[in-house]
C-alpha positions in Angstrom: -25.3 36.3 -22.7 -24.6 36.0 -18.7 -21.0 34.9 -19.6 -20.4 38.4 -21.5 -21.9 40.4 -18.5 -19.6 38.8 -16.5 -16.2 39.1 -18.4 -17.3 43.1 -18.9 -17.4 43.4 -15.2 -14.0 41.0 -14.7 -12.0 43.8 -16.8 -13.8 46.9 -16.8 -12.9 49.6 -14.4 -14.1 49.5 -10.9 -14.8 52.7 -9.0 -13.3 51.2 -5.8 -9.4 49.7 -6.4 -10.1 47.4 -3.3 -12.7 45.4 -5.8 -10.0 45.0 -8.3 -7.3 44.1 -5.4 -9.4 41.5 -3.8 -10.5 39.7 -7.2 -6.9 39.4 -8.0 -5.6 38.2 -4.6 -8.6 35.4 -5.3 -7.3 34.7 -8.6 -3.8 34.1 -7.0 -4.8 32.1 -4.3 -6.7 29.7 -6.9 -3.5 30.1 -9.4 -1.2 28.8 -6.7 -4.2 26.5 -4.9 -4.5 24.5 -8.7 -0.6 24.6 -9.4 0.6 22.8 -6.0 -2.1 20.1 -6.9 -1.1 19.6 -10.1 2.9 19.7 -8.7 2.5 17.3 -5.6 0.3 15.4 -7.6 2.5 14.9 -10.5 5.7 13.9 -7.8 3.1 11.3 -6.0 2.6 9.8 -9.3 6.6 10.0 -10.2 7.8 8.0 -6.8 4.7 5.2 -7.1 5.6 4.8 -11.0 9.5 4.2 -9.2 8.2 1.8 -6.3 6.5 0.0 -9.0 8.9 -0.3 -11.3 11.6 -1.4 -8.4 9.1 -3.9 -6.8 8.4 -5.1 -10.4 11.8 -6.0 -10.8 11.3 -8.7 -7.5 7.7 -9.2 -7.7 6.7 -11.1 -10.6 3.1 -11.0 -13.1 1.7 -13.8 -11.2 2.9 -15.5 -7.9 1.7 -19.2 -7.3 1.8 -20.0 -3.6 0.3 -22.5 -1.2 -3.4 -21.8 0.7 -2.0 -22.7 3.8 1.7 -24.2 5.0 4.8 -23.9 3.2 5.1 -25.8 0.5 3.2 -27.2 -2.6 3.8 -30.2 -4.6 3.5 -29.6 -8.7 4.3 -32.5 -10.9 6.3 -32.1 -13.8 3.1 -32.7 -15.8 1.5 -29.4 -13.8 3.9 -27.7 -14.0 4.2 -28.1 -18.4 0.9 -27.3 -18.0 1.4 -24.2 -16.2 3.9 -23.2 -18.7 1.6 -24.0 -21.9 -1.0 -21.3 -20.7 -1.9 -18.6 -23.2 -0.3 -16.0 -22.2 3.0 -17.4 -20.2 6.1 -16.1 -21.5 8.3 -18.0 -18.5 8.0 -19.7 -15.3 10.8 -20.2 -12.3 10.5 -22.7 -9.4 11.2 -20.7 -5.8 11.9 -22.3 -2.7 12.4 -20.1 0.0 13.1 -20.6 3.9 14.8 -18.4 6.3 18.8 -18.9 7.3 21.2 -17.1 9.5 24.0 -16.0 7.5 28.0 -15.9 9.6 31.0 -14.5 8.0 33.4 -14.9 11.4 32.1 -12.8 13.7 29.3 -11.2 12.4 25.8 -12.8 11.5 22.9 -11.9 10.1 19.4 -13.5 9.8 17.8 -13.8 6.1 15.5 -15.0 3.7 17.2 -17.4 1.4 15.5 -17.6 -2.0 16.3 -21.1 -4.1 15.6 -20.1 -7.5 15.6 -21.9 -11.3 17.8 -21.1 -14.1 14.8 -19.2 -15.4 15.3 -16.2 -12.8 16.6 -14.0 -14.9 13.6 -14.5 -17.4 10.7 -13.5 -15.0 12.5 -11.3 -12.7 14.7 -7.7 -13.4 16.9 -8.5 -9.9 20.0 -9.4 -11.7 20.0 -5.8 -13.8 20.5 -4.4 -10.1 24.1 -6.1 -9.1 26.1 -3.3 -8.0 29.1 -6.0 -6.8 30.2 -8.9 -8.1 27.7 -10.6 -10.5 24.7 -12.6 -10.4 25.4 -16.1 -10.4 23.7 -19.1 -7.6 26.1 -21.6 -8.3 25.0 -25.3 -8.3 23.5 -27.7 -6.2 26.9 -29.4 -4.6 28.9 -26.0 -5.0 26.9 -23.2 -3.5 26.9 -19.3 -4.1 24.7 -16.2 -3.0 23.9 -13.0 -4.1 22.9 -11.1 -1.3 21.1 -8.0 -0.7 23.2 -4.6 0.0 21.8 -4.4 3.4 23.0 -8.0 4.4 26.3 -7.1 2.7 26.9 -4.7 4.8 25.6 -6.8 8.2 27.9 -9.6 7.3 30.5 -7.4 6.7 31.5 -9.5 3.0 32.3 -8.0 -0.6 31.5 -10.3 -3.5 35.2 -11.5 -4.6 37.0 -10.5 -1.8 36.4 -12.7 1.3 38.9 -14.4 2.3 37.1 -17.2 3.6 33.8 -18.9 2.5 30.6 -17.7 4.5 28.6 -20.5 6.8 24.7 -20.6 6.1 22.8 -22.1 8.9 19.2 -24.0 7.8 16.7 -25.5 9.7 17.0 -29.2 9.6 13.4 -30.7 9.4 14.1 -34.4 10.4 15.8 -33.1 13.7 13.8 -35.0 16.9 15.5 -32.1 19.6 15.3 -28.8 18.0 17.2 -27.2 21.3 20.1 -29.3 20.3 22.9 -29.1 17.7 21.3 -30.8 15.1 18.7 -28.5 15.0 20.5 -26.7 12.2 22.2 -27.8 8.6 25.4 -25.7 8.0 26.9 -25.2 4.6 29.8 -23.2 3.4 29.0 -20.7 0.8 30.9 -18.2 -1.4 29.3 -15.0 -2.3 29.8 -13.6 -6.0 27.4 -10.6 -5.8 25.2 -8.2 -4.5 22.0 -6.3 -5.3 20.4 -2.9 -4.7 17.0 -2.2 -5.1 15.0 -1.8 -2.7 15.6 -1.6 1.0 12.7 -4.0 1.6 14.7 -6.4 -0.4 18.4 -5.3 0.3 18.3 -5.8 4.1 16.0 -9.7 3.3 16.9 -11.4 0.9 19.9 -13.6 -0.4 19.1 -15.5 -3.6 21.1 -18.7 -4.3 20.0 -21.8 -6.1 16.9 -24.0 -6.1 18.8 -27.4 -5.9 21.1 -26.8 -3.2 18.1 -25.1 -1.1 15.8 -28.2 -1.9 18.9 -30.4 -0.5 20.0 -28.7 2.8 15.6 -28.6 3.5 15.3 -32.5 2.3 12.4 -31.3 0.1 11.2 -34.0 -2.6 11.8 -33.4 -6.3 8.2 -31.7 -6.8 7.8 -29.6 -3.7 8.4 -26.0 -4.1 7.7 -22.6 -2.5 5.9 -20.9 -5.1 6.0 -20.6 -8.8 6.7 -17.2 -10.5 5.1 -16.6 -13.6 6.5 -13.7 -16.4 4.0 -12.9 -18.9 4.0 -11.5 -22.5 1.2 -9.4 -22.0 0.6 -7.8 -18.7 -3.2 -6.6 -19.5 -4.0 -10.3 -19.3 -3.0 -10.9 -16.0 -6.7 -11.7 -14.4 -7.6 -13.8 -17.2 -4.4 -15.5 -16.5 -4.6 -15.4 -13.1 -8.5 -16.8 -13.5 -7.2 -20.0 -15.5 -4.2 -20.7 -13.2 -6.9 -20.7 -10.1 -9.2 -23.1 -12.1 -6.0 -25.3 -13.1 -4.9 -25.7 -10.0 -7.8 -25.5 -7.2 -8.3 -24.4 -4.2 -5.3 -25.6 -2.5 -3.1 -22.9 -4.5 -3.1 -19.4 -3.6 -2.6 -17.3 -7.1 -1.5 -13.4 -6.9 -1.2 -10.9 -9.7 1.7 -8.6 -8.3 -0.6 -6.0 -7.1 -1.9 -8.5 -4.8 1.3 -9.8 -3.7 1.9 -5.7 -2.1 -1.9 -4.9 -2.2 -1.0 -3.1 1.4 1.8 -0.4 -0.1 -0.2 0.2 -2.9 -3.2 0.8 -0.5 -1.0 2.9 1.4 0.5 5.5 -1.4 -2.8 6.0 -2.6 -4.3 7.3 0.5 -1.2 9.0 1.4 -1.5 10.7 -2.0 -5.3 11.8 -2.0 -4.9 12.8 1.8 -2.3 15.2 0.8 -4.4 16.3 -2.3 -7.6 16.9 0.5 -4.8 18.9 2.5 -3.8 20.7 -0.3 -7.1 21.7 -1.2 -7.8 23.9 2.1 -5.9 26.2 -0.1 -8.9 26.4 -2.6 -11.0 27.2 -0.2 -8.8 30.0 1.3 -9.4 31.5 -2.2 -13.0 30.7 -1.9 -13.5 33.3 1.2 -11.6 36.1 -1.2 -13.7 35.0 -4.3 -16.7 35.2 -2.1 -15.3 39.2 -0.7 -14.6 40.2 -4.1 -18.3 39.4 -5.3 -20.4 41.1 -3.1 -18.4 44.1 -3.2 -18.6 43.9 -6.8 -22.6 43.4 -6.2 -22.7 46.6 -3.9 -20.9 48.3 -7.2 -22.7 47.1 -10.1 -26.7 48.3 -8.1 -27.4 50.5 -10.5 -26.8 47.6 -13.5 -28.9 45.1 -11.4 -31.8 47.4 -11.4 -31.7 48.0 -14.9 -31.6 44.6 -15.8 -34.7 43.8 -13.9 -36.1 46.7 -15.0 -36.1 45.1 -18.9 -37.2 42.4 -17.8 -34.6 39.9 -16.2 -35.9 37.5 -13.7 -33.7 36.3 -10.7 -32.5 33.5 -12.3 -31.0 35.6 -15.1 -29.4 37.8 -12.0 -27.9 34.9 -10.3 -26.1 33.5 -13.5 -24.7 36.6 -14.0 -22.1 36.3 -10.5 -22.3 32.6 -11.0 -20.3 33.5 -14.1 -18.1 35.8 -12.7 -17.2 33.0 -9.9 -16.4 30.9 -12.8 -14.3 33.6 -15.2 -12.2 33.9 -11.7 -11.7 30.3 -11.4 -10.9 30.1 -15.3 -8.4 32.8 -15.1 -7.0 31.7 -11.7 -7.0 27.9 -12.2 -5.7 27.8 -15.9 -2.8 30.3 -15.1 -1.8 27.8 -12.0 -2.4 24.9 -14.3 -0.5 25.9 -17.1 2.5 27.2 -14.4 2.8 23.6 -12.8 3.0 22.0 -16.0 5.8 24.0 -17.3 7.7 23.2 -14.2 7.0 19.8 -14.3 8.4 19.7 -17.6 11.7 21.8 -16.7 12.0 19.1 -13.7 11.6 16.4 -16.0 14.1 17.6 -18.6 16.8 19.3 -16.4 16.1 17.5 -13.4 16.3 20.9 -11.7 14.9 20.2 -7.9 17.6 17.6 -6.0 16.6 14.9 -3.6 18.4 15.4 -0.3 21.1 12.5 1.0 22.8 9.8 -1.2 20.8 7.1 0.0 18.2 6.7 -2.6 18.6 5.6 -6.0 18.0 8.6 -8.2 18.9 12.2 -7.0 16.0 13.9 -8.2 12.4 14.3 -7.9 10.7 12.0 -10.2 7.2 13.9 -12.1 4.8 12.2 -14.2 1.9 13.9 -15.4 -1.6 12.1 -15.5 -5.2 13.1 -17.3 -7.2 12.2 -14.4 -4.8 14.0 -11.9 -5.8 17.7 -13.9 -9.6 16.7 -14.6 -9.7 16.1 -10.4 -7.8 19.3 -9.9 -10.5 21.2 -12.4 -13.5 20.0 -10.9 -12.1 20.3 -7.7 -11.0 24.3 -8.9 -14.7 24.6 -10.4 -17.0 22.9 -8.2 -15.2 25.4 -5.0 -15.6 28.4 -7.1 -19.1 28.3 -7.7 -19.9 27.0 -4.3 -18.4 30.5 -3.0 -19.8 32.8 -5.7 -23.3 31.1 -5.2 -23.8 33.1 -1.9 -23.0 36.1 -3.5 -25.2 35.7 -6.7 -28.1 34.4 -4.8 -28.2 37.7 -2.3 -27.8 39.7 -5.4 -30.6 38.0 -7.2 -33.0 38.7 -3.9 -32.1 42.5 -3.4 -33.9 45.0 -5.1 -32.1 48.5 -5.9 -34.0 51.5 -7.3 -33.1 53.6 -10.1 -34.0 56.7 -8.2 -31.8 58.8 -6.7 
């Protein structure tokens, strides 16, 4: 019954326009409050699902790693077994130490990534050749794929070099490391290069495991890290769990959130600070909401009287502009709700609002719409609401008008 008091009073006339003025400024200020939510929201959600899916394409399921030092040694036999776990779709042997890349004059220090055959099967990098194409040669005849940022530093073009690139390693069984034998040189060619992420483009150069293993006089079963693609990515901990009981404490085991637990960290808190930003908005509208109602008390005396006259407690009175607080927020949040996602929707189908610059790798603002994102934004829009029409509704609940003139 409170609720149909309190819609009568949201469109009935008002003797005093300034009621109606207020209550509507209130209702925008919630409208456009719940719709920038829902919008930044929405774009957060758009770039992370982006980051993910480029650091997906590097990162794999699971990373196998040593506890402490460089390397780990894995048997054959360990590493069938590895393999044979429910769940594995593929695994790919990394070994990885860092080089100084020269191409004549110019130089470049990298990461140099020795990888299997299997590469391609656990990892999406070789979708992202922009030159060239991906292939790491062999053991005795060398090539790289490099990152677009080392590209560019080392001033080479896959295919068009006219002379082969030197790769400097450290050599491990050197007794004077301020000498010349300090470093292993090879000559290399370059057949392609990658963009995907600049974390990745200005790192890494990925060539092959055997030539790696030979220029760092690594045995046949030492190794980096293992990389591990699975068929089924909801298994991951369980996976994860048998790997660590498999393989013992010596072996560090990741999932690939763990392997960038810090950036995922980051975008959440960057994207629920900006929603607690965002939400001084709401509460902006709260001051209006909380205007609107007690001139709308000073209005509707006469009513309140009469109500307690037949009988209605305080309670009763309170509920009544505790209502109205939430018709408000109704109107005003579900217009601003239903306006973001109709421009999410033109943005995702017409990509109508452009990035700025050239440098990333789509042009537009990326929007994905989550459930939890709009249940946040309503309680957020509802629990505000009624916190400002409580003040109200409790000072009209505790006056007492008379009927008499």
């Amino acid at each position: 019954m409170t609720i149909l008091f309190a819609w009568r009073y949201f469109v009935g006339k008002k003797t005093t326009n300034a009621i109606n003025l207020i209550a509507w400024i209130s209702i925008l200020a919630i409208a456009v409050g719940a719709a920038a939510l829902i919008l930044v929201l929405s774009v957060f959600n758009g770039f992370e699902d982006l980051v993910k899916g480029l650091y997906a394409d590097f990162y794999t399921d699971i990373r196998i790693a040593p506890a402490k030092g460089k390397f780990i040694t894995l048997t054959p036999q360990q590493l069938q077994q590895i393999k044979g776990t429910a769940g594995v779709k593929q695994i790919c042997t990394i070994t990885e130490e860092k080089a100084v890349l020269v191409n004549n004059e110019y130089q470049s220090i990298i990461y140099l990534k020795g990888v299997d055959s299997q590469y391609t099967n656990v990892s999406g990098l070789a979708s992202h050749i922009k030159n060239g194409k991906y292939d790491v040669g062999s053991a005795d005849k060398p090539a790289l794929v490099l990152g677009g940022g080392i590209e560019n530093a080392v001033g080479s073009m896959a295919g068009m070099n006219l002379n082969q690139l030197t790769v400097y390693l450290p050599n491990v069984k050197a007794t004077n490391f301020s000498g010349l034998d300090a470093l292993n040189s090879y000559n290399v060619d370059v057949t392609g290069s990658f963009n995907l992420q600049q974390d990745f483009d200005n790192k890494y150069a990925i060539t092959n495991i055997g030539f790696l293993k030979f220029m760092l006089d690594l045995d046949p079963d030492q190794y980096s890290a293992v990389e591990v693609a699975l068929n089924n990515t909801e298994q991951t901990e369980q996976v994860k769990n048998t790997f660590q009981k498999l393989l013992g404490k010596n072996f560090k085991v990741e999932t690939r959130y763990q392997q960038n637990q810090s950036l995922y960290t980051v975008m959440q808190v960057e994207k629920w600070v900006i929603y607690a930003i965002l939400s001084l908005i709401l509460v902006v509208a709260a001051f209006n909401m909380i205007g609107a109602l007690t001139m709308l008390v000073l209005e509707k005396q006469k009513d309140i009287a009469v109500l307690k006259s037949m009988g209605a407690d305080e309670s009763y009175i309170q509920r009544i502009f505790l209502n109205e607080g939430f018709v408000l927020s109704v109107v005003g949040g579900g217009s601003g709700i239903l306006i973001a996602v109709l421009i999410c929707m033109l943005q995702i189908k017409f990509k109508l609002v452009k990035l700025s610059g050239s440098s990333f790798i789509i042009d537009y603002y990326p929007v994905k719409m989550v459930a939890t994102d709009f249940l946040a934004v309503i309680a957020t829009v509802m629990f505000i609401s009624l916190l400002a029409a409580w003040i109200p509704s409790k000072k009209a609940s505790k006056q007492h008008f008379s009927l008499k003139s």
